[in-house]
C-alpha positions in Angstrom: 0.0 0.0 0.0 2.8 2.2 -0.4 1.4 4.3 -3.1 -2.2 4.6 -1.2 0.3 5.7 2.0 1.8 8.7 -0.5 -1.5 9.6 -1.9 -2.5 10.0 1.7 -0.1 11.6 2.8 0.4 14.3 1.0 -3.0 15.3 1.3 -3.1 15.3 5.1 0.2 17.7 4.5 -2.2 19.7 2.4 -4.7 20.0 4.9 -1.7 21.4 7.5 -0.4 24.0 4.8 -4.1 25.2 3.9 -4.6 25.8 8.0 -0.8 27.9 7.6 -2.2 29.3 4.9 -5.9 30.9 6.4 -3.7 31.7 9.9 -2.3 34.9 7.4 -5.8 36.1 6.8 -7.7 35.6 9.7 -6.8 38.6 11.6 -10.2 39.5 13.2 -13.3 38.1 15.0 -14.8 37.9 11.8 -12.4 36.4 9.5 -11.6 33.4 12.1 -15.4 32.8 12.3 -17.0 33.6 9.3 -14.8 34.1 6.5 -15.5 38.1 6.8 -18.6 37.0 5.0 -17.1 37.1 1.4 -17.8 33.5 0.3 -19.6 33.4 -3.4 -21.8 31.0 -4.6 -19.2 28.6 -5.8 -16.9 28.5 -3.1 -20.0 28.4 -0.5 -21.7 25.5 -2.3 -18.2 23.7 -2.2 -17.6 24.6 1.8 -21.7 24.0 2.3 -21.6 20.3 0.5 -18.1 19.4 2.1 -19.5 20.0 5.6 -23.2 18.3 5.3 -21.4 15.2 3.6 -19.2 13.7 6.3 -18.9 10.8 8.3 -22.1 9.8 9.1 -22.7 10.5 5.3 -20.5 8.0 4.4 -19.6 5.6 6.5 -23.4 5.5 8.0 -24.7 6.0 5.0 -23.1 2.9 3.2 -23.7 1.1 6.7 -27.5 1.7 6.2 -27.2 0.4 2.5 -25.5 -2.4 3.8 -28.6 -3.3 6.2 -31.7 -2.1 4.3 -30.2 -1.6 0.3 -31.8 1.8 -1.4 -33.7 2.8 1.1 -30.9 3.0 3.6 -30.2 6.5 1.5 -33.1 7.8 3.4 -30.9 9.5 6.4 -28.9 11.5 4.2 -31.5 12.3 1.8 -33.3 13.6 5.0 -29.9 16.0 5.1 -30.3 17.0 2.1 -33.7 18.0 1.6 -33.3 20.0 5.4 -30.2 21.6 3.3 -32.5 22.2 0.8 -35.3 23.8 2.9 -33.0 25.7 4.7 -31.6 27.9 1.4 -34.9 28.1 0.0 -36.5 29.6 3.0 -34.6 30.7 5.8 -30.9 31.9 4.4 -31.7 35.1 3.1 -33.1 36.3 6.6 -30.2 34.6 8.3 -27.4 36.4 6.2 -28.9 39.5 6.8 -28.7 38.8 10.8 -25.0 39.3 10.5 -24.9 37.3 14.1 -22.4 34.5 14.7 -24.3 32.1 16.7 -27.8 30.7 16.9 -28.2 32.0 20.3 -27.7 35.7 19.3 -30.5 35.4 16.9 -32.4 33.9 20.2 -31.1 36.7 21.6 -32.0 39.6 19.1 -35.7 38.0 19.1 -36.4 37.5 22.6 -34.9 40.5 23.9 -31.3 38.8 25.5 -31.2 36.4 28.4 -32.0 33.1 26.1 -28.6 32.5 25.4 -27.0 30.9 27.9 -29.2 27.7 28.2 -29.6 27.5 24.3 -26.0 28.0 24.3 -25.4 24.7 26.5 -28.1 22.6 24.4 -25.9 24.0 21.1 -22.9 23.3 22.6 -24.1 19.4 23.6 -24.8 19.3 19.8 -21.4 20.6 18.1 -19.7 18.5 20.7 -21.7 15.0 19.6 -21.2 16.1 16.1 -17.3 16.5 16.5 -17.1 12.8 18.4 -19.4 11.1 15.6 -17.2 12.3 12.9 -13.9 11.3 15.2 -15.3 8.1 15.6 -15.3 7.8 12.3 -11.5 8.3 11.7 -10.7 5.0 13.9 -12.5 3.1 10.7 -10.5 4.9 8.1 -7.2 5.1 9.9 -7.5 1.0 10.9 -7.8 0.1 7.2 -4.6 3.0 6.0 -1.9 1.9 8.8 -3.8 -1.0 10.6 -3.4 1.3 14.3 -5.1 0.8 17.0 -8.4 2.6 17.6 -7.0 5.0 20.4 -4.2 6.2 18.3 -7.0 6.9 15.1 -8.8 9.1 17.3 -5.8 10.8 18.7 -4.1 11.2 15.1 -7.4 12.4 13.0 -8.8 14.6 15.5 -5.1 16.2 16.2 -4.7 17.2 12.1 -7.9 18.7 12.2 -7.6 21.0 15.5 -4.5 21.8 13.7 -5.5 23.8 10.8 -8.6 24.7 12.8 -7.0 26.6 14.9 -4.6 27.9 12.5 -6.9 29.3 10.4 -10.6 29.0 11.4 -13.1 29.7 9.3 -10.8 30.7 6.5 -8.7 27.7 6.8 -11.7 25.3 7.1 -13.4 26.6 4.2 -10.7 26.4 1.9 -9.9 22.9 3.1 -13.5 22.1 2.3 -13.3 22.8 -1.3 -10.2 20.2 -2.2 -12.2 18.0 0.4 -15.5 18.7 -1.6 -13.2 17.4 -4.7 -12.0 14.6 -3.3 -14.5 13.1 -1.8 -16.4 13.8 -5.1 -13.6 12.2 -7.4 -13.3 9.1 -4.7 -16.9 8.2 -3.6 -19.1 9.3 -6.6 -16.9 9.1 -9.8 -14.7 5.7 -8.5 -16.2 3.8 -5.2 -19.9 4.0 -6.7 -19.5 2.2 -10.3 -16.1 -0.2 -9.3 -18.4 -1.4 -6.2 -21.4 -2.2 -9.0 -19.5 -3.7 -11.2 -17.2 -6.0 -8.8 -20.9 -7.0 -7.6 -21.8 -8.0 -10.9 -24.1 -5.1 -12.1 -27.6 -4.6 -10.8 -29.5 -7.6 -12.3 -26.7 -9.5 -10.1 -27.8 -7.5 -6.9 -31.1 -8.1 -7.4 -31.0 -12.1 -7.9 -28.5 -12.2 -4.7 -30.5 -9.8 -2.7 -34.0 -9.9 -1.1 -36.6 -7.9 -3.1 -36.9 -4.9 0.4 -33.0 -4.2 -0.5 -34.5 -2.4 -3.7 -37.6 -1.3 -2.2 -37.7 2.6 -1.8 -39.5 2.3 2.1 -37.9 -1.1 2.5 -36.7 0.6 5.6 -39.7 2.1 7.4 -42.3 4.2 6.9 -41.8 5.0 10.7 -38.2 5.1 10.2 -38.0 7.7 7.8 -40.8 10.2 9.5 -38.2 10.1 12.4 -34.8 10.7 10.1 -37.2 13.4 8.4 -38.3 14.7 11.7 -34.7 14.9 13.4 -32.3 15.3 10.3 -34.4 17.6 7.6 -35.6 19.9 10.6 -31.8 19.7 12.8 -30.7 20.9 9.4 -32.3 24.4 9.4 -31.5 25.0 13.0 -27.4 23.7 13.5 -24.6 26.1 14.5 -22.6 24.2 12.4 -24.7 25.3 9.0 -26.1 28.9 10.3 -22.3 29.4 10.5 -21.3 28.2 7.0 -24.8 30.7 6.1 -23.1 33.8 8.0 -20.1 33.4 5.4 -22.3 34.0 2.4 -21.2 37.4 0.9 -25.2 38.0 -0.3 -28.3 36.7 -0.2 -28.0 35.0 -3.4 -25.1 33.0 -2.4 -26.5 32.1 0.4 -29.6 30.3 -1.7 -28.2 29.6 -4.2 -24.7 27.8 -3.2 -27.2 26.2 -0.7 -29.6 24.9 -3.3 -26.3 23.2 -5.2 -24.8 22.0 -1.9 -28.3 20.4 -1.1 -28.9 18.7 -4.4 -25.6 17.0 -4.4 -26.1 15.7 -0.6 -29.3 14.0 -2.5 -27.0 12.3 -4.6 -24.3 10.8 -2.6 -27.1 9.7 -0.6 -28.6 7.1 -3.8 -24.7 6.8 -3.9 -23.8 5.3 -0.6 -26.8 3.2 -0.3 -26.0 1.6 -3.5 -23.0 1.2 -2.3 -24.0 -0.9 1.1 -25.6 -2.5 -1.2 -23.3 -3.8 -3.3 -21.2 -4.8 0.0 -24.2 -6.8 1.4 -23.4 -8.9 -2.5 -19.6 -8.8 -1.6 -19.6 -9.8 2.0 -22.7 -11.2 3.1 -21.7 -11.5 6.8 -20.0 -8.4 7.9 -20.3 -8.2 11.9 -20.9 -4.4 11.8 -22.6 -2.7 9.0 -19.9 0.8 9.4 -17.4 -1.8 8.6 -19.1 -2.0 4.8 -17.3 1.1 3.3 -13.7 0.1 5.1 -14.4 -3.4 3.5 -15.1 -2.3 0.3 -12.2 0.1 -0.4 -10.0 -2.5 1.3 -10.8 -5.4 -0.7 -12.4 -4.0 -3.8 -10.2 -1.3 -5.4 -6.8 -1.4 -6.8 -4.0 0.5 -5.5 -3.7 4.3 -6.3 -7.3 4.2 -6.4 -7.8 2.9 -3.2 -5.8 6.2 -1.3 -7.7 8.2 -3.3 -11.3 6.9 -2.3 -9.8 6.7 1.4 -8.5 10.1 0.9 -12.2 11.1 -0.3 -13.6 9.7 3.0 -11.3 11.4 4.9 -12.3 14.4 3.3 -15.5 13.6 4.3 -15.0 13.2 7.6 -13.0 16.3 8.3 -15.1 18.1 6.6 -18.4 18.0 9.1 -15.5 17.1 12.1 -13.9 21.1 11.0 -17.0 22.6 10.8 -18.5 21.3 14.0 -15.1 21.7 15.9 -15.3 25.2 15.3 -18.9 25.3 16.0 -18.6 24.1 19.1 -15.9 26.7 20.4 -17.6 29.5 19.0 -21.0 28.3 20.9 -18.3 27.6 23.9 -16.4 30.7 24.1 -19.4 33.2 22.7 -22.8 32.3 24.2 -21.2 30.6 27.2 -18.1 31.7 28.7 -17.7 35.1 27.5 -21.4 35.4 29.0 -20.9 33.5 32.7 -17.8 35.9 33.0 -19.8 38.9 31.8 -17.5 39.5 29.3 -18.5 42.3 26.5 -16.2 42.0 23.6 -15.2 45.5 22.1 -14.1 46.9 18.7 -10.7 47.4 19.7 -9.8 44.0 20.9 -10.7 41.9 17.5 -6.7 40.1 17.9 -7.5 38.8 21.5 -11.2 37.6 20.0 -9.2 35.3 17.8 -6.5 34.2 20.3 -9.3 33.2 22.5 -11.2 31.8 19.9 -7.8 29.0 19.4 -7.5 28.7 22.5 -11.3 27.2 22.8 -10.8 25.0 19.7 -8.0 23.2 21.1 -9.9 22.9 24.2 -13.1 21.5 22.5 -10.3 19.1 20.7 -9.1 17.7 23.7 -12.8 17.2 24.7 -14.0 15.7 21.4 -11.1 13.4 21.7 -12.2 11.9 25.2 -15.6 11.6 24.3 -14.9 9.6 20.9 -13.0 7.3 23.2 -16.3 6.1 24.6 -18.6 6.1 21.5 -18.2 3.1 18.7 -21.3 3.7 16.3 -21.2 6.7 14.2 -25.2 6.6 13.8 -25.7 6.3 17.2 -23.4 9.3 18.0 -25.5 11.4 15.0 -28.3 10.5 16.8 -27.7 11.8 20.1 -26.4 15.4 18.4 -29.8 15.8 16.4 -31.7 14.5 19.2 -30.6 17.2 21.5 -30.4 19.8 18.7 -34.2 19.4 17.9 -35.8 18.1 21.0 -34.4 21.2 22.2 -34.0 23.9 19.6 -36.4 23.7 16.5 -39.7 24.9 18.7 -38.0 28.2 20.1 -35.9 29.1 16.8 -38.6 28.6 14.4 -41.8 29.8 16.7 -39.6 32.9 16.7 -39.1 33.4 13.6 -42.8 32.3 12.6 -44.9 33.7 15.7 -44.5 37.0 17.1 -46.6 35.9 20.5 -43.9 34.2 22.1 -41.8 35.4 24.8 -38.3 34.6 26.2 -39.8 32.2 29.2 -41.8 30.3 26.8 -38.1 29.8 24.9 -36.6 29.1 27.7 -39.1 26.5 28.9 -39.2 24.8 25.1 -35.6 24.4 25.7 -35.4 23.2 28.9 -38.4 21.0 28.6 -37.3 19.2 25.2 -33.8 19.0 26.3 -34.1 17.2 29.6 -37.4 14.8 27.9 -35.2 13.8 25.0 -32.1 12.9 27.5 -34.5 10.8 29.9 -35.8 9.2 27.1 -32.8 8.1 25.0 -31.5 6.4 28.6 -35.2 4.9 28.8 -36.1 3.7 25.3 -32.5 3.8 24.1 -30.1 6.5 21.4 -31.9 5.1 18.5 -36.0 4.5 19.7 -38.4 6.8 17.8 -40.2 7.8 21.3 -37.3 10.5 22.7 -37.8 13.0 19.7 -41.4 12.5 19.2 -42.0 13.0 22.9 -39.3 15.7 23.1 -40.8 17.8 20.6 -44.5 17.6 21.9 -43.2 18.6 25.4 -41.4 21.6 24.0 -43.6 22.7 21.9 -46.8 22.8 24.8 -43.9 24.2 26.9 -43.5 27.1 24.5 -47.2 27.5 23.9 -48.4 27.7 27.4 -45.9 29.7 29.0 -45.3 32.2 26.3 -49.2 33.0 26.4 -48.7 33.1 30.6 -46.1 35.5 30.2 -46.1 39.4 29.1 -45.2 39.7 25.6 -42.3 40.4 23.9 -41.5 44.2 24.4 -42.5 45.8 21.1 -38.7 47.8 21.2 -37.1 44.6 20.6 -39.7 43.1 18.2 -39.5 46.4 15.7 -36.0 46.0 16.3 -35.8 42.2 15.4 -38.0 42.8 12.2 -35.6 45.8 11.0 -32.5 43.3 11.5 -34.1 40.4 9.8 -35.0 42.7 6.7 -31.6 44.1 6.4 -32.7 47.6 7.8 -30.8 47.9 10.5 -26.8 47.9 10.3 -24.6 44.9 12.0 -23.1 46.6 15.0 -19.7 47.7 14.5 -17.7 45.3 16.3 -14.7 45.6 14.1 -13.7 46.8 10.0 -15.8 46.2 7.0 -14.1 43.5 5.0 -12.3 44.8 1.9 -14.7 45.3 -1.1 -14.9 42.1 -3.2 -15.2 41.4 -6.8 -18.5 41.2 -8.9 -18.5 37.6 -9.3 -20.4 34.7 -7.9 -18.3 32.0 -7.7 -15.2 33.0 -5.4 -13.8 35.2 -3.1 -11.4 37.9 -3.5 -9.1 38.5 -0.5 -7.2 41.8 -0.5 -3.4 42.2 1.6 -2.8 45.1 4.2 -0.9 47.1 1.4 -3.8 46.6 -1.0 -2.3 43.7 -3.2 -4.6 41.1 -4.4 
């Protein structure tokens, strides 16, 4: 495997040198978190696609082929089509929030003091998200260098708090976009039609296969009301993607590199199903169904190819592991510490907003790396994230957005509520049972309901204010420079040096 080790390789030292690279131009608050907002179209559709297409994505999502065939695309096509929902309808009012976390929307809404609690339940999300996708490395990294699981953890997770930290949001997103290539080239264009063929084309699946491996709802109706429920809706409410939409240099990157992002999640979802499928043909007896992919590439493709495709998982799995790494320590440092410590951050202090910004994402790295120790399915690790992100989350962030009646106690109660009914539940019913979400939301939601209507309403200061914000009206407060002006294109980003060079 000597070539697969080069290819390798030299694109985890590619990964290190883009993070060098973004540490030169993230020089304020801003830049380290959200790109200065200057992403276009094509460069946020890259970064957007590269980030909602990761571990679970792949590895899960070929696991779930390999138990239920087609319809084990149905989790990721539940990503996609929240992806979807989420650029269609919500990211032109997001963009023009010009917040950083989900919690400062709560914030601007409510009129302050539902940040800290939504903060925590945000921060329990980012931080599940960043073990699933770590987890995720021990399969990868077994299969390159045969190491134990420990030292996959340790090793993955380390290269990716590297150029994290580095470079944030600027380094991130450009690692994205070679990620977004890879994994493209390595799953889509190679894995999917070698893994068809080695199984002997589709007439040959179907004769070896029972007929619910090619049936569309082979998997559940039930099933997919809950992947709809958790993943379609956790996708229009995530730190993780409201961030990548706060990069967005307009509206119309914002829906539009969305819309493209979305529609090729759709795709490598049919792709990795067909995939597991395939596998289930190959290796009939595989003792755990995230083994499928490792299998496949392992066995199945020759040499040269075979670092690429693993390359193109990686890719994958750094990509949402990046994204939710630097999620979680901008929920961490913004709507929790800085708050407890009654910390306001000022214009003139954008250098120490970045230095403490590092410092959190190492600390959440060191974090992420204990808790992957303890967690061996990558599903089941999704599934506690999204559990907690919705349970908790969707009722107060889209009743605010959608009904002007409720008040800052009834979001605090939906959160509080659906957080702690979805955490008794999962330890009840178990991480995977239907009952914690659906329970979970119904509890928020008459949480929300009641108390908001108990309460006084919503001073009608901050509501006038909210609706000015959320049409653009109103200016982001000037917590540090304007970015430079950027070009009149849609598909990049134009980044200008301190003594005007290009």
């Amino acid at each position: 495997m000597a070539v697969d080790y080069i290819v390798i390789v030299v694109y985890l030292l590619g990964m290190l040198a883009m993070g060098w690279w973004g540490m030169r131009r993230a020089k304020s608050k801003s830049e380290f978190l959200v790109a200065g907002r200057r992403l276009g179209t094509g460069m946020y559709s890259g970064t957007m696609a590269a980030i909602v297409v990761g571990g679970a994505s792949t590895i899960g999502g070929v696991g779930l082929g390999y138990q239920y065939g087609l319809s084990g695309a149905w989790m990721v096509l539940s990503i996609g089509l929240g992806l979807l929902a989420l650029s269609v309808f919500f990211s032109a009012r997001l963009a023009r929030l010009k917040v950083y976390t989900v919690s400062e929307m709560l914030d601007l809404r409510y009129g302050g003091r539902a940040g800290v609690i939504s903060g925590v339940v945000m921060w329990a999300y980012t931080l599940m998200l960043a073990v699933m996708s770590t987890v995720a490395y021990a399969t990868i990294f077994d299969v390159l260098f045969d190491v134990d699981r420990t030292l996959a953890i340790v090793l993955g997770c380390s290269i990716v708090v590297a150029y994290s930290t580095l470079g944030g949001m600027w380094s991130i997103t450009l690692t994205d976009m070679v990620q977004f290539v890879v994994k493209t080239i390595g799953v889509l264009l190679l894995l999917l039609p070698i893994a068809v063929v080695r199984a002997g084309g589709f007439s040959e699946m179907k004769a070896q296969l029972p007929s619910e491996y090619f049936d569309p709802l082979g998997i559940g109706g039930e099933t997919i009301f809950t992947y709809v429920l958790i993943y379609t809706f956790g996708m229009l409410i995530g730190q993780d993607i409201w961030q990548r939409v706060f990069t967005a240099r307009s509206e119309k990157a914002a829906k539009w590199g969305g819309t493209i992002a979305g529609t090729y999640c759709l795709a490598y979802a049919v792709a990795g199903a067909v995939v597991g499928t395939a596998a289930k043909v190959l290796y009939p007896k595989l003792g755990n169904p995230d083994d499928a992919f490792a299998t496949m590439v392992k066995n199945e493709l020759p040499v040269g190819i075979r670092g690429l495709v693993l390359a193109g998982a990686l890719a994958a799995v750094m990509s949402t592991s990046s994204g939710a790494l630097i999620a979680c320590a901008t929920v961490a440092n913004n709507d929790i510490w800085s708050r407890l410590r009654g910390v306001v951050r000022t214009a003139d202090e954008p250098h120490d907003e970045v230095k403490g910004n590092r410092a959190f994402i190492v600390a959440m790295g060191v974090l992420v790396i204990g808790a992957a120790l303890a967690v061996n399915n990558v599903v089941e690790a999704l599934t506690v994230a999204y559990n907690l992100l919705v349970g908790g989350l969707l009722v107060p962030i889209l009743g605010g957005l959608v009904w002007k009646r409720g008040t800052v106690q009834g979001a605090l109660a939906a959160t509080a509520a659906g957080g702690l009914t979805v955490i008794v539940l999962m330890a009840a019913y178990g991480i995977l049972a239907n009952q914690p979400i659906y329970y979970g939301l119904l509890t928020s939601l008459v949480a929300y309901v009641v108390v908001s209507l108990a309460t006084r309403p919503t001073d009608a200061a901050v509501l006038d204010a909210w609706r000015e914000r959320i049409a653009g009206r109103m200016p982001e407060p000037a917590s540090e420079p304007e970015p430079a002006p950027q070009d009149s294109g849609t598909t990049g980003v134009t980044i200008t040096s301190g003594k005007g060079g290009t």
